[in-house]
N, CA, C and O atoms as CSV, one atom per row, in Angstrom:
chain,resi,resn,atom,element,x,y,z
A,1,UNK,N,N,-5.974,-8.338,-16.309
A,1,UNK,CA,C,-5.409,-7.256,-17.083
A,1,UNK,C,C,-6.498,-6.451,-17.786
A,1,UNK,O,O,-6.373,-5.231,-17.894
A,2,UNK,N,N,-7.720,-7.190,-18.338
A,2,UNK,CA,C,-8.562,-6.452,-19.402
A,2,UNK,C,C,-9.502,-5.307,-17.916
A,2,UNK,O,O,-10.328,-4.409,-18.078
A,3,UNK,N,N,-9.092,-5.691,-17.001
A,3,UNK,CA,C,-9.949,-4.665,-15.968
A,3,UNK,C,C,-9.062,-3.578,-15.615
A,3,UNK,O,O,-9.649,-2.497,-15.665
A,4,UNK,N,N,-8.051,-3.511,-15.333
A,4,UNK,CA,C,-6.930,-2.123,-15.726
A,4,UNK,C,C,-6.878,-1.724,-16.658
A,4,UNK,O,O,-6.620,-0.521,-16.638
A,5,UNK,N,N,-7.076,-2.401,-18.187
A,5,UNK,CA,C,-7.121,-1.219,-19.471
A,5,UNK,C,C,-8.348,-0.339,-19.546
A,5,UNK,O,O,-8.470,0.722,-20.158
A,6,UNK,N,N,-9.730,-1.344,-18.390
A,6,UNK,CA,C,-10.786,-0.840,-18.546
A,6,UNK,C,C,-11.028,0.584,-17.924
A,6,UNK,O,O,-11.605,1.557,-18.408
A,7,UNK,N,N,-10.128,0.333,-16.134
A,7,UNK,CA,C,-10.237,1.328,-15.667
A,7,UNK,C,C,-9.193,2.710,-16.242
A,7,UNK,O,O,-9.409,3.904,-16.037
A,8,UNK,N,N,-8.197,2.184,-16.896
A,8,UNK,CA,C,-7.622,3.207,-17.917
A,8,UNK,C,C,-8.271,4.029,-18.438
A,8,UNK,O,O,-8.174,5.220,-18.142
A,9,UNK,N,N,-9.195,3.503,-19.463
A,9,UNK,CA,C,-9.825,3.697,-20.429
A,9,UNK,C,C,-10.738,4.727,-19.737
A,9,UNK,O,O,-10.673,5.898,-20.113
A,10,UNK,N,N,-11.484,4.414,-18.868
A,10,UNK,CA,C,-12.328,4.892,-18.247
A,10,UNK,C,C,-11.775,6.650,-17.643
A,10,UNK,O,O,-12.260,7.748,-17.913
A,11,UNK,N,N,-10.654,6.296,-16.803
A,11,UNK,CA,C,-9.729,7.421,-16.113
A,11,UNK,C,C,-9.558,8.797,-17.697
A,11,UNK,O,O,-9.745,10.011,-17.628
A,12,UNK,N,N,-9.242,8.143,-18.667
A,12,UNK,CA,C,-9.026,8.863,-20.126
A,12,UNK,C,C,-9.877,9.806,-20.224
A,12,UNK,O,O,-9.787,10.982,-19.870
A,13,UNK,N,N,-11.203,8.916,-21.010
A,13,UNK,CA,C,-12.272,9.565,-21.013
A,13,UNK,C,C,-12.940,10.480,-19.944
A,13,UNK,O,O,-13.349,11.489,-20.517
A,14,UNK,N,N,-13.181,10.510,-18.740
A,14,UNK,CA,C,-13.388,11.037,-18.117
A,14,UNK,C,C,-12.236,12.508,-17.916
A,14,UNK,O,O,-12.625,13.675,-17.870
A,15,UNK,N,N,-11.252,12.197,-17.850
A,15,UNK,CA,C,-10.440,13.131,-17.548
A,15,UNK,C,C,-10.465,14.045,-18.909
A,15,UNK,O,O,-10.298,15.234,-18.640
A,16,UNK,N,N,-10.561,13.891,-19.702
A,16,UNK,CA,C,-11.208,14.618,-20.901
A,16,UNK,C,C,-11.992,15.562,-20.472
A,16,UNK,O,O,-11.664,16.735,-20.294
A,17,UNK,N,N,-13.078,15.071,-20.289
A,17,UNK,CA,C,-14.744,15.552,-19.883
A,17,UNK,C,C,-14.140,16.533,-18.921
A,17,UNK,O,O,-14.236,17.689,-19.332
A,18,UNK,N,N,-13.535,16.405,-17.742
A,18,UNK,CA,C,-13.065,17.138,-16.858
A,18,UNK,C,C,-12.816,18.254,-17.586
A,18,UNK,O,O,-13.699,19.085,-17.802
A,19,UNK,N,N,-10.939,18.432,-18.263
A,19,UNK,CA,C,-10.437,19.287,-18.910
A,19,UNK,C,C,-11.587,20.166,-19.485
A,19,UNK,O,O,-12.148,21.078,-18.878
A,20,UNK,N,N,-11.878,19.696,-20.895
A,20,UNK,CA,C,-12.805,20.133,-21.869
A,20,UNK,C,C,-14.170,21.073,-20.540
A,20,UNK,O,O,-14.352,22.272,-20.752
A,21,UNK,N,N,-14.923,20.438,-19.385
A,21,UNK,CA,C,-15.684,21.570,-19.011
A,21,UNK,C,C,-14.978,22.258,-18.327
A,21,UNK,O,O,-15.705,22.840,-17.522
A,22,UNK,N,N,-13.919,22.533,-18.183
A,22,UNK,CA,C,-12.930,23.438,-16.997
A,22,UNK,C,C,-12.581,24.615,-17.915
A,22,UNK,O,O,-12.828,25.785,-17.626
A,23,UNK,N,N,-12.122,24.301,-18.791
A,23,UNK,CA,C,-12.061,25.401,-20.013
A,23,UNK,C,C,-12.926,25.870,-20.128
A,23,UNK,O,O,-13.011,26.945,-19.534
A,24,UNK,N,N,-14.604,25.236,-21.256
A,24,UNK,CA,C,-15.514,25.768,-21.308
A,24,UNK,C,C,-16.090,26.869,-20.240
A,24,UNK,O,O,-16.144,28.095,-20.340
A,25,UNK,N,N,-16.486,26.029,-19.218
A,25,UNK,CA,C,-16.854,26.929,-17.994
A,25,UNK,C,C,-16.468,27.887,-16.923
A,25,UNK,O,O,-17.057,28.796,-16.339
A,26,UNK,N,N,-14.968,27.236,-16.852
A,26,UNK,CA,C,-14.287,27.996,-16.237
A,26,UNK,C,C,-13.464,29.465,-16.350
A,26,UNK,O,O,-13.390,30.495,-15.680
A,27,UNK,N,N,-12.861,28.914,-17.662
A,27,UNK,CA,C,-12.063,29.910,-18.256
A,27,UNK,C,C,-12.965,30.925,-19.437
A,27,UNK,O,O,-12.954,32.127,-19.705
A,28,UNK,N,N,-13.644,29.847,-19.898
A,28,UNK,CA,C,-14.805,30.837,-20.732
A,28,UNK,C,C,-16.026,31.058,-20.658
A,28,UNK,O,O,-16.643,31.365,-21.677
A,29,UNK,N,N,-16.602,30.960,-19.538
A,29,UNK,CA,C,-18.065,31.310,-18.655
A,29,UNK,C,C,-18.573,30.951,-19.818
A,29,UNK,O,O,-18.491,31.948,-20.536
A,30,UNK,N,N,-19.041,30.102,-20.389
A,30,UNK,CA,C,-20.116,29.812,-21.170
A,30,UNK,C,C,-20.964,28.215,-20.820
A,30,UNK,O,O,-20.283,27.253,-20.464
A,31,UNK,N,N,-21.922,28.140,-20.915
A,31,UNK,CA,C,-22.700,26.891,-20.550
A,31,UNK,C,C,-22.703,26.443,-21.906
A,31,UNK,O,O,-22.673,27.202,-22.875
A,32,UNK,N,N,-22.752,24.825,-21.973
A,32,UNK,CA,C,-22.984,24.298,-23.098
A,32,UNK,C,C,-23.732,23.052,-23.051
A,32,UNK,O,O,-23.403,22.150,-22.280
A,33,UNK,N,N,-24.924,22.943,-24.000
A,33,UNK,CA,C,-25.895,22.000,-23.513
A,33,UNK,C,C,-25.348,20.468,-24.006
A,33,UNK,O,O,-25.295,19.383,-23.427
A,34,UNK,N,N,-24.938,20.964,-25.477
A,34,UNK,CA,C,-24.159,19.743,-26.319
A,34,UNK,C,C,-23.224,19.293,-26.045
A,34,UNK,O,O,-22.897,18.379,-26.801
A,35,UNK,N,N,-22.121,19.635,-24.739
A,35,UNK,CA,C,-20.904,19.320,-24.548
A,35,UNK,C,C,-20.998,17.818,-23.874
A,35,UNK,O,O,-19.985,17.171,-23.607
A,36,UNK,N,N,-22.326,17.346,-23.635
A,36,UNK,CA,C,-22.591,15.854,-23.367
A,36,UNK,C,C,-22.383,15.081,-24.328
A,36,UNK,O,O,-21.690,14.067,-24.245
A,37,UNK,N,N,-23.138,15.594,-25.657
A,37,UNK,CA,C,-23.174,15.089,-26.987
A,37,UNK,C,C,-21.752,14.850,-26.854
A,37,UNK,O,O,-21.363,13.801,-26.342
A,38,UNK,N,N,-20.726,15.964,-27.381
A,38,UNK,CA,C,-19.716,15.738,-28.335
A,38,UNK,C,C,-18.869,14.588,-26.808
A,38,UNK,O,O,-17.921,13.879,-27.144
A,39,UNK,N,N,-19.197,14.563,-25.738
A,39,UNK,CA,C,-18.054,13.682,-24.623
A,39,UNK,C,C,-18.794,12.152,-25.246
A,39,UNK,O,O,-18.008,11.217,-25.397
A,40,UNK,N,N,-19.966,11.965,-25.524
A,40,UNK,CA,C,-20.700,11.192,-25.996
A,40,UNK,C,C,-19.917,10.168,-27.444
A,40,UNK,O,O,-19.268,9.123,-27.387
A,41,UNK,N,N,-20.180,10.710,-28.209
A,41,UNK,CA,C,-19.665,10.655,-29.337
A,41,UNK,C,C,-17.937,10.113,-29.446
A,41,UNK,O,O,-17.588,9.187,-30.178
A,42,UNK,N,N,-16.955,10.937,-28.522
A,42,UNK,CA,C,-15.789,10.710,-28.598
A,42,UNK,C,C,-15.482,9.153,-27.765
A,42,UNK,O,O,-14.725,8.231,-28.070
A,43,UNK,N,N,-16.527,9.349,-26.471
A,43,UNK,CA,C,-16.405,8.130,-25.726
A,43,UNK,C,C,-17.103,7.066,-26.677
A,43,UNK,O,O,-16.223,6.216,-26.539
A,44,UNK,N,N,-17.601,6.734,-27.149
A,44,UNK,CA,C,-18.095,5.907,-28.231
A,44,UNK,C,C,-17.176,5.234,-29.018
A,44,UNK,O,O,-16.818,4.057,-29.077
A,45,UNK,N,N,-16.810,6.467,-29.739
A,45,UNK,CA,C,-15.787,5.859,-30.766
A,45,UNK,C,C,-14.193,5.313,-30.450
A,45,UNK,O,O,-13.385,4.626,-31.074
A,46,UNK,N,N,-14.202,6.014,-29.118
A,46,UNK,CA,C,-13.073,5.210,-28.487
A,46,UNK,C,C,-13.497,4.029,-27.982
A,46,UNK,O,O,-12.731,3.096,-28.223
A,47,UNK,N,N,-14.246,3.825,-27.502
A,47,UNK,CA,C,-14.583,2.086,-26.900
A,47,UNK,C,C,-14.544,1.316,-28.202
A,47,UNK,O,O,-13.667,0.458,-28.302
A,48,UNK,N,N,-15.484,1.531,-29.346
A,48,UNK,CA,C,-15.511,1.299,-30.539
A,48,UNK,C,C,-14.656,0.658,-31.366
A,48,UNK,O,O,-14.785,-0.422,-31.942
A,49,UNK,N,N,-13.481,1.690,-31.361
A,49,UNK,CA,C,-12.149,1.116,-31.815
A,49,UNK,C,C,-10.748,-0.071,-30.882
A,49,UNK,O,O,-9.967,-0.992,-31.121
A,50,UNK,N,N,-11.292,0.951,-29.605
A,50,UNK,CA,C,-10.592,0.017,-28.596
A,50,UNK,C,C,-10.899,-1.678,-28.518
A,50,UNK,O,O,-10.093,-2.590,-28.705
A,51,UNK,N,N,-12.148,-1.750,-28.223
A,51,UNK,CA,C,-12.685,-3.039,-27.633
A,51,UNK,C,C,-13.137,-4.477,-29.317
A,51,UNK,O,O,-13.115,-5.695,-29.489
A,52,UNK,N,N,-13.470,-3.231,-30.106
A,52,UNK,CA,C,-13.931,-4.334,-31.621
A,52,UNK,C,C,-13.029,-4.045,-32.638
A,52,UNK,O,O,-13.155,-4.858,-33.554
A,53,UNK,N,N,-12.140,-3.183,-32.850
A,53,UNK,CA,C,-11.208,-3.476,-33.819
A,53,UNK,C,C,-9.569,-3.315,-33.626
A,53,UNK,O,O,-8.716,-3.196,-34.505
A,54,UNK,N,N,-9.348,-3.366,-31.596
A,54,UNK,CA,C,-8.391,-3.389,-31.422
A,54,UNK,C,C,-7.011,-2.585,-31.844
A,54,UNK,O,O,-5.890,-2.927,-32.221
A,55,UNK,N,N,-7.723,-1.261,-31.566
A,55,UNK,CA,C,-6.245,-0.110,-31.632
A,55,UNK,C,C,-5.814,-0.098,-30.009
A,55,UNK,O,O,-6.331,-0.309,-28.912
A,56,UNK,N,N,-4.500,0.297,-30.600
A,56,UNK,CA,C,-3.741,0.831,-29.080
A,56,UNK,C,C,-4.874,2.134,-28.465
A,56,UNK,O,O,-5.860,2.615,-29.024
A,57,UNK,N,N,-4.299,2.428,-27.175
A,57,UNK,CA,C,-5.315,3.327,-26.511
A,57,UNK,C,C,-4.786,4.893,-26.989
A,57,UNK,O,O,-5.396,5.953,-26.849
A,58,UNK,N,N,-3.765,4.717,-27.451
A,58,UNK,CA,C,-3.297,6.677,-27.373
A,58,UNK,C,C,-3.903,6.758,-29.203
A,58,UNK,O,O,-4.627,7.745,-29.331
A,59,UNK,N,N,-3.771,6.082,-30.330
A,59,UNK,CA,C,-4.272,6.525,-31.590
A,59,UNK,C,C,-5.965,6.365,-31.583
A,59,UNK,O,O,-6.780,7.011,-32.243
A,60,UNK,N,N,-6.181,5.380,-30.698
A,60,UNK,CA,C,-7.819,5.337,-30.642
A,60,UNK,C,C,-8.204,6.746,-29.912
A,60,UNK,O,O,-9.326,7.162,-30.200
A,61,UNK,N,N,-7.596,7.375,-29.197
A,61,UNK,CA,C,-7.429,8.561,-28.224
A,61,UNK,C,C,-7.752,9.343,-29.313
A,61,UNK,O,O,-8.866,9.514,-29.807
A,62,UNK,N,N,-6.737,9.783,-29.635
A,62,UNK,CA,C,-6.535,10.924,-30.992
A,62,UNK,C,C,-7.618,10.446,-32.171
A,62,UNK,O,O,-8.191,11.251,-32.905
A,63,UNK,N,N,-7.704,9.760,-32.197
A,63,UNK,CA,C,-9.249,9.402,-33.710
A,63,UNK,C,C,-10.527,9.885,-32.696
A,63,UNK,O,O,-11.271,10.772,-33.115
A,64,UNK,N,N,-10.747,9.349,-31.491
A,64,UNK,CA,C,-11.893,10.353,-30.678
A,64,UNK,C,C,-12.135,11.841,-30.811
A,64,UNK,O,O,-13.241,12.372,-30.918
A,65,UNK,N,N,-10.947,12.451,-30.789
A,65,UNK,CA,C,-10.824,13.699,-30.439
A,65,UNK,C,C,-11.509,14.142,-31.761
A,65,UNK,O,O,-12.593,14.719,-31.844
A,66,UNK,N,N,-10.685,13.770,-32.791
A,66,UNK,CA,C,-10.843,13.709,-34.010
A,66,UNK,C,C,-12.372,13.862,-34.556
A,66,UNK,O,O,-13.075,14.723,-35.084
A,67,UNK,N,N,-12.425,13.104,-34.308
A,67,UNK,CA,C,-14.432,12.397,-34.789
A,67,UNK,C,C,-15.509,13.406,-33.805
A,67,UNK,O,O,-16.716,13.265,-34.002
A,68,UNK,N,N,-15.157,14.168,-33.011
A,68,UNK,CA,C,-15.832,14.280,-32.016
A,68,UNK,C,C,-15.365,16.179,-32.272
A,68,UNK,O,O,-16.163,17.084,-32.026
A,69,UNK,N,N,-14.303,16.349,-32.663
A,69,UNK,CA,C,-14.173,17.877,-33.690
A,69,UNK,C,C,-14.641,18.161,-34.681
A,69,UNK,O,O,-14.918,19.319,-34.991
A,70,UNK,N,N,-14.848,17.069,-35.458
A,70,UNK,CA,C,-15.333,17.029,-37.022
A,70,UNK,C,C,-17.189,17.294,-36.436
A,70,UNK,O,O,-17.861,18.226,-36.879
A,71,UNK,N,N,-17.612,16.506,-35.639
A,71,UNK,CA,C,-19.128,16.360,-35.567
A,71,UNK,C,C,-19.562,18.202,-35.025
A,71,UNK,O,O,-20.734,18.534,-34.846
């Protein structure tokens, strides 16, 4: 089971990264050097919360987004 939440987890984050440069680049022709950073940062703090202090995956979701808007 902990290898399907992993590949979950994984599918999430990534599909993020997707969205987020499809917009950026696509819809708003702009390059962005930091947009590693902030996928960085959000993927972090979601493993973070997920794996060592045990939140569900959709509020650990939303606190990423979160933490990763604020930065």
């Amino acid at each position: 089971m902990s290898y399907f939440i992993n590949v979950v987890t994984l599918v999430a984050i990534f599909t993020v990264l997707g969205v987020s440069l499809n917009w950026l680049l696509g819809y708003g022709g702009m390059f962005s050097i930091a947009h590693g950073a902030f996928f960085g940062f959000g993927a972090y703090t979601f493993a973070i919360l997920v794996m060592r202090h045990g939140w569900p995956l959709l509020p650990a979701f939303a606190a990423a987004a979160i933490v990763s808007g604020v930065i």
